[in-house]
Every structure is written in structure tokens, then in C-alpha cells.
C-alpha positions as protocol buffer text, in pm:
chain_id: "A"
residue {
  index: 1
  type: UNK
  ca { x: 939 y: -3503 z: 977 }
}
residue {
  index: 2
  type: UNK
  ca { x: 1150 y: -3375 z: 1252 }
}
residue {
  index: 3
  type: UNK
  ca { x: 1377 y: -3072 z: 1118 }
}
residue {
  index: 4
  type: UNK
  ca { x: 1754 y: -3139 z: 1126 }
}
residue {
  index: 5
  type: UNK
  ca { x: 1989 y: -2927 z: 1254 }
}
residue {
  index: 6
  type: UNK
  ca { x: 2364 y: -2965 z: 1019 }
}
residue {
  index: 7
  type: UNK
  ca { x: 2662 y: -2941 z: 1230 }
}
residue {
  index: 8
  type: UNK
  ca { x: 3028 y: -2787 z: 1113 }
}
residue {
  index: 9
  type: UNK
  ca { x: 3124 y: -3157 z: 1143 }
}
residue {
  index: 10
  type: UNK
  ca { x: 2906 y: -3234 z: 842 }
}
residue {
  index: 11
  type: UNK
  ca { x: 2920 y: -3189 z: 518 }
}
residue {
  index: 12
  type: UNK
  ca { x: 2596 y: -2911 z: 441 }
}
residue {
  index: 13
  type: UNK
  ca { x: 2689 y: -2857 z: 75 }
}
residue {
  index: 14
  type: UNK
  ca { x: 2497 y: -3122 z: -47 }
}
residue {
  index: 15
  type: UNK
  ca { x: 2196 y: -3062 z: 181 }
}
residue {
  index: 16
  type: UNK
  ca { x: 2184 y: -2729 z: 108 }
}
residue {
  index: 17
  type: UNK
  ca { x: 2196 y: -2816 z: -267 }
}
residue {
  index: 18
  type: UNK
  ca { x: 1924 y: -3048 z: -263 }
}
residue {
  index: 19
  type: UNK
  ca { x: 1747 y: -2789 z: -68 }
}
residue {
  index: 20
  type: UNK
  ca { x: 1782 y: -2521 z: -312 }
}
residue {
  index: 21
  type: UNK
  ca { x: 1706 y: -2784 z: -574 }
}
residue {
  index: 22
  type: UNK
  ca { x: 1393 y: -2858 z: -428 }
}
residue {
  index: 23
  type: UNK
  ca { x: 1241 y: -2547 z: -344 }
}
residue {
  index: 24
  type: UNK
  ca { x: 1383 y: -2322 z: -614 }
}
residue {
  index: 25
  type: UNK
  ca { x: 1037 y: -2188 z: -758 }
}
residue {
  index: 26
  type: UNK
  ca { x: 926 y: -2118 z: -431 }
}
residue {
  index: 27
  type: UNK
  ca { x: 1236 y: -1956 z: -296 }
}
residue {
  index: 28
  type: UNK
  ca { x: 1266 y: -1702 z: -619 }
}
residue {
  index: 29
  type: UNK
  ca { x: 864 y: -1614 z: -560 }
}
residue {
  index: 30
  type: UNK
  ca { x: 963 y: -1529 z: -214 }
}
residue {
  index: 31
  type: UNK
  ca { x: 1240 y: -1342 z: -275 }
}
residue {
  index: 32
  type: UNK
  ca { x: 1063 y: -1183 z: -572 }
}
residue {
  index: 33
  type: UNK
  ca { x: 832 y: -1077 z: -352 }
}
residue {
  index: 34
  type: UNK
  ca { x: 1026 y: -959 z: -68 }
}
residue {
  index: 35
  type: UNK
  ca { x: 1262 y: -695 z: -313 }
}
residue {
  index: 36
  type: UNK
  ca { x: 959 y: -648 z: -544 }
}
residue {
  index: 37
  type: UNK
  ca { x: 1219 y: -755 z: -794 }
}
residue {
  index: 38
  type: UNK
  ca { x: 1148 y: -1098 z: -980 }
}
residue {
  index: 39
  type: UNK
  ca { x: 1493 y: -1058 z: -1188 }
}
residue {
  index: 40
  type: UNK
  ca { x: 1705 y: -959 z: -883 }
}
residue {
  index: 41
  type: UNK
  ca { x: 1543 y: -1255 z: -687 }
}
residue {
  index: 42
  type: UNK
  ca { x: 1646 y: -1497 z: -932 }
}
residue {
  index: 43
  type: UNK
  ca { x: 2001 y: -1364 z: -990 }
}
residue {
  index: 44
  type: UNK
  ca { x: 2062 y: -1374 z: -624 }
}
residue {
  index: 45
  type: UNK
  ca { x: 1910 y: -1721 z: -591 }
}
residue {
  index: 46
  type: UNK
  ca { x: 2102 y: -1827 z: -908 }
}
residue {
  index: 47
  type: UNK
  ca { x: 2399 y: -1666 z: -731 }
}
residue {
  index: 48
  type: UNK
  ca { x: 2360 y: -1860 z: -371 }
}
residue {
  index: 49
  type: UNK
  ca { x: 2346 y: -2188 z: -551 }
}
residue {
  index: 50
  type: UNK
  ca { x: 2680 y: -2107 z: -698 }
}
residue {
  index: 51
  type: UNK
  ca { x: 2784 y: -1996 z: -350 }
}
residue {
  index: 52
  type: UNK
  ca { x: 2655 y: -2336 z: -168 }
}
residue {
  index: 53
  type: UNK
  ca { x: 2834 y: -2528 z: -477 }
}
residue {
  index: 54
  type: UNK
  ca { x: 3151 y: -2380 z: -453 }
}
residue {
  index: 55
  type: UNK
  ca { x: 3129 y: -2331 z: -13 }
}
residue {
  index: 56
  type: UNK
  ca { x: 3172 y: -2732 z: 116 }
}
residue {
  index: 57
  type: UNK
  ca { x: 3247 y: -2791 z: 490 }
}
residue {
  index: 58
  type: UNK
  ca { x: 3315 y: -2421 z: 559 }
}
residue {
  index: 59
  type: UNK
  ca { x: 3011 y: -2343 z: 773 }
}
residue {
  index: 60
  type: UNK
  ca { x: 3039 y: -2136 z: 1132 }
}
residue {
  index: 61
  type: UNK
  ca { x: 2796 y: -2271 z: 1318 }
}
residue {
  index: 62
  type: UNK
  ca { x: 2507 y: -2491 z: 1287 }
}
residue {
  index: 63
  type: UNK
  ca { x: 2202 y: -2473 z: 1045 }
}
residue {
  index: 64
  type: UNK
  ca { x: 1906 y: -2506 z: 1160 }
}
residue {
  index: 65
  type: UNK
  ca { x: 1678 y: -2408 z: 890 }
}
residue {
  index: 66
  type: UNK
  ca { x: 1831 y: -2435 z: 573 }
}
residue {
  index: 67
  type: UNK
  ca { x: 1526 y: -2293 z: 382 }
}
residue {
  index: 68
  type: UNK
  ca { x: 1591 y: -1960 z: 613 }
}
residue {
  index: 69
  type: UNK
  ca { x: 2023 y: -1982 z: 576 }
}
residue {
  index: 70
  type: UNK
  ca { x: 1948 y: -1991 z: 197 }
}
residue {
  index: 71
  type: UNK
  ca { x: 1688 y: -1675 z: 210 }
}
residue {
  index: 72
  type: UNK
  ca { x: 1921 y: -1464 z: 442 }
}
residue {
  index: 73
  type: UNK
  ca { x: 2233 y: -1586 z: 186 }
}
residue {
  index: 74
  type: UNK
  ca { x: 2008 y: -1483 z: -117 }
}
residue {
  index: 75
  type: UNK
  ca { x: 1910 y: -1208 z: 51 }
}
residue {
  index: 76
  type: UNK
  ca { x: 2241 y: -1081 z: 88 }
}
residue {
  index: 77
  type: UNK
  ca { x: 2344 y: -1174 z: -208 }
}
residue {
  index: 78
  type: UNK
  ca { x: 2093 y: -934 z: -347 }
}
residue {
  index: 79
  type: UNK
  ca { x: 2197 y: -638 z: -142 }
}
residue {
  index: 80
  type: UNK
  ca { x: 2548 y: -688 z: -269 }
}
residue {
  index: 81
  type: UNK
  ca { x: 2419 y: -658 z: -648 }
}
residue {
  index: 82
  type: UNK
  ca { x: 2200 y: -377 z: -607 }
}
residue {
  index: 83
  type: UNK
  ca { x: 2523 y: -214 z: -400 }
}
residue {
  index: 84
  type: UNK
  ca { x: 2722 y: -299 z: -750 }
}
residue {
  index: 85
  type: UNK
  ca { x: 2495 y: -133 z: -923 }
}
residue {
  index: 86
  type: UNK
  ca { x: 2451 y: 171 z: -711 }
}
residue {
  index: 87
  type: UNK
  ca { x: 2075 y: 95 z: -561 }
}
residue {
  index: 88
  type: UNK
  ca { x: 1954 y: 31 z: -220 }
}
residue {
  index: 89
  type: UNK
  ca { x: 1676 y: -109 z: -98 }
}
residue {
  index: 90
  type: UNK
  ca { x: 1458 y: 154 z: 114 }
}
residue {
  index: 91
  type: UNK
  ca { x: 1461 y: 69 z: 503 }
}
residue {
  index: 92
  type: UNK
  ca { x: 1125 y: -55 z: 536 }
}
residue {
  index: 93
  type: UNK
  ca { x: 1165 y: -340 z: 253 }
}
residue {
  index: 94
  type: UNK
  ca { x: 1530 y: -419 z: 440 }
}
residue {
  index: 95
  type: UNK
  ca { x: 1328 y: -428 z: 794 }
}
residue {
  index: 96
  type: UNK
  ca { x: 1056 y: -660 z: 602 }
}
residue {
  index: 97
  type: UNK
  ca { x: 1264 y: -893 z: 486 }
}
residue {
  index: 98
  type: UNK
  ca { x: 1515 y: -888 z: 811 }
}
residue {
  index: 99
  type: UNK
  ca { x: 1194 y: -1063 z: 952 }
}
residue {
  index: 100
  type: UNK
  ca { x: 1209 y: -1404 z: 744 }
}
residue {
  index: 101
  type: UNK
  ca { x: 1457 y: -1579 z: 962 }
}
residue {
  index: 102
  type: UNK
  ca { x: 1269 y: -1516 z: 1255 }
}
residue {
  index: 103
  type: UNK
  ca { x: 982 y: -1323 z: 1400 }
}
residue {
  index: 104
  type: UNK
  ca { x: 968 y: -1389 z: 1733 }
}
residue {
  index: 105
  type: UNK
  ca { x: 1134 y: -1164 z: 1971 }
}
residue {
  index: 106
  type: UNK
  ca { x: 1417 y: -1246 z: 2152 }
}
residue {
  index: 107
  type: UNK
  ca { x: 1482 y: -1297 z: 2507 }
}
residue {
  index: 108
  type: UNK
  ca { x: 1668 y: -911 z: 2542 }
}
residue {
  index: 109
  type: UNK
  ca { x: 1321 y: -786 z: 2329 }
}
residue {
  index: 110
  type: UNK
  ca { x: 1109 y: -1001 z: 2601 }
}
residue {
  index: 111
  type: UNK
  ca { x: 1296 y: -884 z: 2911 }
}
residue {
  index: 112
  type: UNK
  ca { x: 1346 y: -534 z: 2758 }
}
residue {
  index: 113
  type: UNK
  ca { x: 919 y: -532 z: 2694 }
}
residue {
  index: 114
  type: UNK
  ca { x: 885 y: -655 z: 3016 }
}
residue {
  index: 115
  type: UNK
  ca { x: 1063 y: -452 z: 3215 }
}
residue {
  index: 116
  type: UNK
  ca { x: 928 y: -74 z: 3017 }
}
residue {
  index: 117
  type: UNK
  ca { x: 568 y: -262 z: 3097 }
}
residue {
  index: 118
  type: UNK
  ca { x: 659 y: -264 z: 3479 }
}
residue {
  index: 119
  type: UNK
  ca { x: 761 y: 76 z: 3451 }
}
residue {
  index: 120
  type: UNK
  ca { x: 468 y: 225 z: 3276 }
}
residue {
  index: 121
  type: UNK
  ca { x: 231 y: -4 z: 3543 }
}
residue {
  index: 122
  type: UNK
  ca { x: 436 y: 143 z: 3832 }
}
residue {
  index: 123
  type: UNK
  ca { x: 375 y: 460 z: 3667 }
}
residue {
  index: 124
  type: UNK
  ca { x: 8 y: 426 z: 3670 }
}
residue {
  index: 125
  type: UNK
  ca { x: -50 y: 329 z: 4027 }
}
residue {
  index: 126
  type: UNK
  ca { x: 124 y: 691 z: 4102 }
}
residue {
  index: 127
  type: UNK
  ca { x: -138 y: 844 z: 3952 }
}
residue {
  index: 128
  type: UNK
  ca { x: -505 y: 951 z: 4073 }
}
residue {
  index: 129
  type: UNK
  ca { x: -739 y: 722 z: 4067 }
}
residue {
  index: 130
  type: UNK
  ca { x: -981 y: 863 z: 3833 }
}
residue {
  index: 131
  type: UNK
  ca { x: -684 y: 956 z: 3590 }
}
residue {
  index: 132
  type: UNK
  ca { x: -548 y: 602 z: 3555 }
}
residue {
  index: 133
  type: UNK
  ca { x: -874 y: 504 z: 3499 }
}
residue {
  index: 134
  type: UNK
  ca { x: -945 y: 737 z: 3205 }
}
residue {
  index: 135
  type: UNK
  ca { x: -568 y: 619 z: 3100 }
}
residue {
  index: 136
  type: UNK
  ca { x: -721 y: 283 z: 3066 }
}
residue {
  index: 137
  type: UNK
  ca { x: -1064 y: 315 z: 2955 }
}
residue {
  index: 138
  type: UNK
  ca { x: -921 y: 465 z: 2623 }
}
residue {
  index: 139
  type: UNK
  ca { x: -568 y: 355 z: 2602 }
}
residue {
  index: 140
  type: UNK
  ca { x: -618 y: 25 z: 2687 }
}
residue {
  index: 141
  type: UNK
  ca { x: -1003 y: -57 z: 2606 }
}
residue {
  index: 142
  type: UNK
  ca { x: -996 y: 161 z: 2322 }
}
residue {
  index: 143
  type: UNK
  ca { x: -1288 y: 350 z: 2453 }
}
residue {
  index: 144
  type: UNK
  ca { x: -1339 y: 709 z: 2292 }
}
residue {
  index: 145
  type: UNK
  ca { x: -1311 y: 966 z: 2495 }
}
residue {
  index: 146
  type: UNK
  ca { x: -1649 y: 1052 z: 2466 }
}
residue {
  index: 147
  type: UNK
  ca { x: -1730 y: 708 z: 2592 }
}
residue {
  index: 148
  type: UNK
  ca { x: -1521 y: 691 z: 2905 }
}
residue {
  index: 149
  type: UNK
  ca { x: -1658 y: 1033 z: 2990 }
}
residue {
  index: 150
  type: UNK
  ca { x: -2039 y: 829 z: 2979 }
}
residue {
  index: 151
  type: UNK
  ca { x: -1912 y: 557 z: 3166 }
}
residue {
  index: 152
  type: UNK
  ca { x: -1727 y: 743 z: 3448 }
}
residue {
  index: 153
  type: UNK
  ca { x: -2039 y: 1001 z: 3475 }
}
residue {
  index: 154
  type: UNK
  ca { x: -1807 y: 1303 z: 3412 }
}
residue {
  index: 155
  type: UNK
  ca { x: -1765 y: 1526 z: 3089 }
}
residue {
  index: 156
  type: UNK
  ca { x: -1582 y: 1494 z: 2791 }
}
residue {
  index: 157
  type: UNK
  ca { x: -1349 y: 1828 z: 2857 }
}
residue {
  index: 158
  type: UNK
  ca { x: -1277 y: 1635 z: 3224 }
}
residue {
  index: 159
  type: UNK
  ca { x: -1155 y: 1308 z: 3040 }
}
residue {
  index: 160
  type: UNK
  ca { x: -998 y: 1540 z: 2775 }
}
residue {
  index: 161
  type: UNK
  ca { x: -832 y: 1695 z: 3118 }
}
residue {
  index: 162
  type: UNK
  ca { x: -714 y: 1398 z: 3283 }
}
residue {
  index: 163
  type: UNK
  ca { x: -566 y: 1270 z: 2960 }
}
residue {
  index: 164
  type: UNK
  ca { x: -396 y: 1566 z: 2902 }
}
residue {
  index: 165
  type: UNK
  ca { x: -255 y: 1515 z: 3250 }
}
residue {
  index: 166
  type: UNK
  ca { x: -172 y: 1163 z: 3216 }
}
residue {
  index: 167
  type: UNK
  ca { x: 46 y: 1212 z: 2912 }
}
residue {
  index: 168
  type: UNK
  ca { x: 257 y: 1496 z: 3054 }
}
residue {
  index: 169
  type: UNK
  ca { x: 299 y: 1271 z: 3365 }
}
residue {
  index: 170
  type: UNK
  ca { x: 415 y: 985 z: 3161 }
}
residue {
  index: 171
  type: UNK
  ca { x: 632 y: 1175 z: 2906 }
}
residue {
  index: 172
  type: UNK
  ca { x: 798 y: 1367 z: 3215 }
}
residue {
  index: 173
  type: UNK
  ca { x: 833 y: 1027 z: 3384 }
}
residue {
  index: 174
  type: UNK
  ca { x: 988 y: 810 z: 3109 }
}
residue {
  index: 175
  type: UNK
  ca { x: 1194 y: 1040 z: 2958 }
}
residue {
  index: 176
  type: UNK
  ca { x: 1345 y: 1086 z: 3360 }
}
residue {
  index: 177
  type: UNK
  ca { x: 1434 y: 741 z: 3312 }
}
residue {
  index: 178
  type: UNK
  ca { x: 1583 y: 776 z: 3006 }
}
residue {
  index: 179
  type: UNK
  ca { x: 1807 y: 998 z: 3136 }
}
């Protein structure tokens, strides 16, 4: 079944209802998982259905996953209770369940990726060749050190060197570019 995507023009209160109506169970076990709170999960679910009910044609922009709007709403909802009663989630449960609506990066996260990759490559092609190639034999096929000094024929205080090297280069480099 194709998902559909509820414009302003429409009317998502009942969709969003039957939604909630629907998937209720499931919703609170997620949310009771994601605070580690089964009794704040269902007061904020219980609390977003009274939200949808009362909302109407009032949405900003489209929906386009009402089983993620109604997470994000609950979700909120939940932060706004704990806030009334004077606890806060820590900041890695808040980053874990920022990640519901959507995991996959962005196009600024791609481009942003992308573009620290190029550096970091451009980087590496500055460098000695024997260097880079320690660089990747344990940064990038997760040799030990011990092992890329076996495979390039040189000893372990020589890849232990070049590493060394490598990572003052880099840090000195980046943090240029930073600047």
C-alpha cells in the first residue's frame, strides 16, 4: 500500500486518529522503550490523542508519515511533562530518540561527509609513501600495527613511527582548516 502524504488542504484529524487508534499498543511500547518509562509513554501518547482530537485542519505542512508525526508529537509531549515535573531526559536518550523520524543523513550531512573525506584523501597523497600506507593498513584495514609492520617488512617501532607522524600531520592539517 503506497504511503500517503496529508496535505494542509485536508482534513488529518481523523487520519491521525485512526492512526493512533490503530497502532496504540505498539506506539506506547515504543515510546516506553525509547524514555525507559512505560507510564510516561502512555501519558504522553494518551496526551497526543487529546492533542490530534482537539487540533483539526491546523497542520503546517504536509505529513508524510503519520506513525513518525505522532512519535515526534508524543515525544514532545513527554519532554514537556518531565519539564513540569522538574526531570530531563539525559542527552544520549534525547539523541536516541531524535533518530525515529529519520536516520538517514541529510544532504548538508552527505555533502559535509563528503567534502572532510576529500580533505583527509588530499591529505594523504601529501604524505610519504610508506606513511600513508601504514595510515591505511591499520586505519583503514584494521590491521594491527604489529601486522602492517609484517606486511611492509619493517619493524613495529617504524610503523609505531610513521603513525605517530601521520597523526601530528593530520591533526596540524585539519585543525589549519578549521581555522
Amino acid at each position: 500500500m503506497p504511503r500517503r502524504i496529508l496535505t494542509v488542504a485536508e482534513d488529518t484529524r481523523p487520519v491521525l486518529m485512526d492512526y493512533v487508534s490503530r497502532h496504540y499498543d505498539a506506539l506506547k511500547r515504543q515510546l516506553g522503550r525509547a524514555l525507559r518509562n512505560p507510564d510516561l509513554a502512555e501519558d504522553a501518547l494518551h496526551d497526543t490523542w487529546l492533542r490530534v482530537n482537539d487540533k483539526g485542519k491546523n497542520e503546517d505542512g504536509p505529513i508524510r508519515r503519520p506513525g513518525g508525526y505522532l512519535v515526534r508529537m508524543a515525544f514532545n509531549i513527554a519532554l514537556d511533562i518531565q519539564r513540569r515535573q522538574s526531570r530531563n531526559l539525559p542527552l544520549d536518550e534525547i539523541d536516541a530518540l531524535m533518530e525515529f523520524a529519520d536516520t538517514a543523513p541529510g544532504p548538508e550531512r552527505i555533502a559535509e561527509a563528503r567534502s572532510q573525506l576529500d580533505g583527509v584523501v588530499k591529505l594523504l597523497d601529501r604524505m610519504p609513501a610508506r606513511r600513508r600506507e601504514v595510515v591505511v593498513l591499520v586505519h583503514m584495514e584494521g590491521l594491527t600495527q604489529p601486522e602492517a609492520a609484517k606486511r611492509l617488512g619493517v619493524s613495529l617501532r617504524t610503523v609505531e613511527y610513521e603513525l605517530k607522524n601521520a597523526h601530528d600531520y593530520l591533526s596540524a592539517r585539519m585543525s589549519d582548516d578549521k581555522k
